[in-house]
C-alpha positions in Angstrom: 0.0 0.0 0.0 1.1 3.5 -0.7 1.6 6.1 1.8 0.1 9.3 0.8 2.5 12.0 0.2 2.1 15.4 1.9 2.5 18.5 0.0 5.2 20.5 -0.5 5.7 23.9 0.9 5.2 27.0 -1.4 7.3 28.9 0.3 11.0 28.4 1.2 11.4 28.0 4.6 13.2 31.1 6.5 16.3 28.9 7.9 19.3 26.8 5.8 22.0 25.2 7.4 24.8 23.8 5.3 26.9 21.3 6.6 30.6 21.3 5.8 33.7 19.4 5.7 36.6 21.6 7.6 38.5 22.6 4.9 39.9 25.6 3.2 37.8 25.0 0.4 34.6 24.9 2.4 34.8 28.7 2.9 33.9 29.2 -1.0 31.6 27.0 -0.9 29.9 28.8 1.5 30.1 31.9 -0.3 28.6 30.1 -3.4 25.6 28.4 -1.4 24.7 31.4 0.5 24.7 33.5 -2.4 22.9 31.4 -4.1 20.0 31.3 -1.2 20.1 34.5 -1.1 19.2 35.2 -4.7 16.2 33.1 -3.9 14.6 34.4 -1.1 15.2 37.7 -3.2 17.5 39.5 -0.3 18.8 43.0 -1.3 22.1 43.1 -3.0 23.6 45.2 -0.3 22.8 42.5 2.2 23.6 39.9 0.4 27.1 41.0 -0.4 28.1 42.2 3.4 26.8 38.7 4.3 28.5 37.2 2.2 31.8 38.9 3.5 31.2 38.8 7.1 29.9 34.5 6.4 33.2 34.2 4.6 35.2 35.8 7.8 33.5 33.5 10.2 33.9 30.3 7.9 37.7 31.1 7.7 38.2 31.4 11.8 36.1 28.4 11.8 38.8 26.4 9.5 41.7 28.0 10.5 41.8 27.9 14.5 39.6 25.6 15.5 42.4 22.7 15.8 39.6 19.5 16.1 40.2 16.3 15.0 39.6 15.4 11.3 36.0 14.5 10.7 34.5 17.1 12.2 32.1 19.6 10.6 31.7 23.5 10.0 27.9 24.4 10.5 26.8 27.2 8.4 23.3 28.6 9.4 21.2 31.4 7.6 17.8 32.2 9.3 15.6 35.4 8.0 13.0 37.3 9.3 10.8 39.9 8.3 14.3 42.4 8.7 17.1 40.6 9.8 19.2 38.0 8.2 21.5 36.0 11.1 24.2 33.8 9.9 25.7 31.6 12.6 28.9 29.2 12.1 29.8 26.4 14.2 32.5 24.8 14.7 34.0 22.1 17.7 36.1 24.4 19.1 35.7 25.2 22.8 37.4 28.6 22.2 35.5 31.9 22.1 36.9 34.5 19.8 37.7 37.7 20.9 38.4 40.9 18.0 42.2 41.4 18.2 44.2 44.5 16.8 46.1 43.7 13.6 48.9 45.6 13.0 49.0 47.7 9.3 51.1 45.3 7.8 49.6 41.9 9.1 48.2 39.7 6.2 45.4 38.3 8.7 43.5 39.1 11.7 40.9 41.7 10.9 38.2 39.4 10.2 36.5 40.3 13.8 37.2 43.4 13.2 35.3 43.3 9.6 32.1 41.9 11.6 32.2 43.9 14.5 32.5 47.3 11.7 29.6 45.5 9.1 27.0 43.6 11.2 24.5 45.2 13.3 24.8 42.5 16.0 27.5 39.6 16.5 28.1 37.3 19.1 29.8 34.0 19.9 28.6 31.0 22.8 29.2 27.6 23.5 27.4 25.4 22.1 24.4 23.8 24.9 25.7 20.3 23.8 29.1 21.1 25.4 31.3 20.6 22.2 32.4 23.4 19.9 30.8 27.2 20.0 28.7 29.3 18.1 29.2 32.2 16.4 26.7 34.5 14.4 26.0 38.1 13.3 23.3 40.1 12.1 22.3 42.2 9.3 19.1 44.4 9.8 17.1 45.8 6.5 13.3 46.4 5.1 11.3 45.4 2.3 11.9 41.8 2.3 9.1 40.0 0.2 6.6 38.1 2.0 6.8 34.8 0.3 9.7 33.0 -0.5 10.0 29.9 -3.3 10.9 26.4 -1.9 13.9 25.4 -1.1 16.0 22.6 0.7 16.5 22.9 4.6 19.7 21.1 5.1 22.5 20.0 2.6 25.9 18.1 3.4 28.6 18.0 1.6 31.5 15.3 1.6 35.1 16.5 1.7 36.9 16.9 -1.5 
């Protein structure tokens, strides 16, 4: 017997997470997958490209210093409301970051900095089931549309 299928949503739902190997080459393809939900839910282009910036900062610290055995993921989580956009990354690194003062000719470091400048909010915890931390910013704007087209919730993606 066949079980009836439920219908699909009409709208996109508000939240995405993308699941990620930790690896440099995740941080693009974080870019690429955000950019590309963003152009569906229709997100102004201003947002959508210091999002993109400040997602690509925090997907960067993620790789780079959170020194966790292989095998272990990079969360990247997009949730929208009526005027805010929140992007959190998690990673299993106990270590809370804290914005540092690059000197002029450092190469890295300002990424904190970058978020702390662009987002309206920002903010880092440890994660409630004891392993790794969170960390997320905010972008606050107007005239998002109401409705959104359907999308997928969750994606993972195997390393390589």
């Amino acid at each position: 017997m066949q079980t009836p299928r439920l219908p699909l949503p009409v709208t996109a739902p508000r939240d995405i997470e993308w699941r990620l190997p930790r690896h440099a080459r995740s941080v693009g393809r974080a870019r690429a997958l955000f950019r590309e939900q963003a152009a569906s839910w229709e997100l102004p282009q201003g947002a959508t490209d210091t999002a993109e910036l400040l997602l690509s900062e925090l997907m960067t610290n993620a790789y780079r210093h959170a020194k966790v055995p292989a095998g272990h993921e990079i969360r990247a989580r997009c949730e929208l409301t009526a005027n805010r956009l929140r992007i959190t990354v998690t990673d299993a690194n106990d270590t809370l970051p804290m914005p540092g003062a690059a000197a002029l000719d450092d190469e890295s470091g300002r990424g904190l900095e970058l978020v702390t400048t662009l987002a309206d909010d920002w903010g880092a915890e440890l994660r409630k089931s004891g392993v790794g931390k969170m960390v997320w910013f905010e972008l606050r704007y107007e005239n998002l549309p109401e409705t959104l087209p359907h999308a997928e919730p969750v994606r993972h993606f195997p390393p390589g």
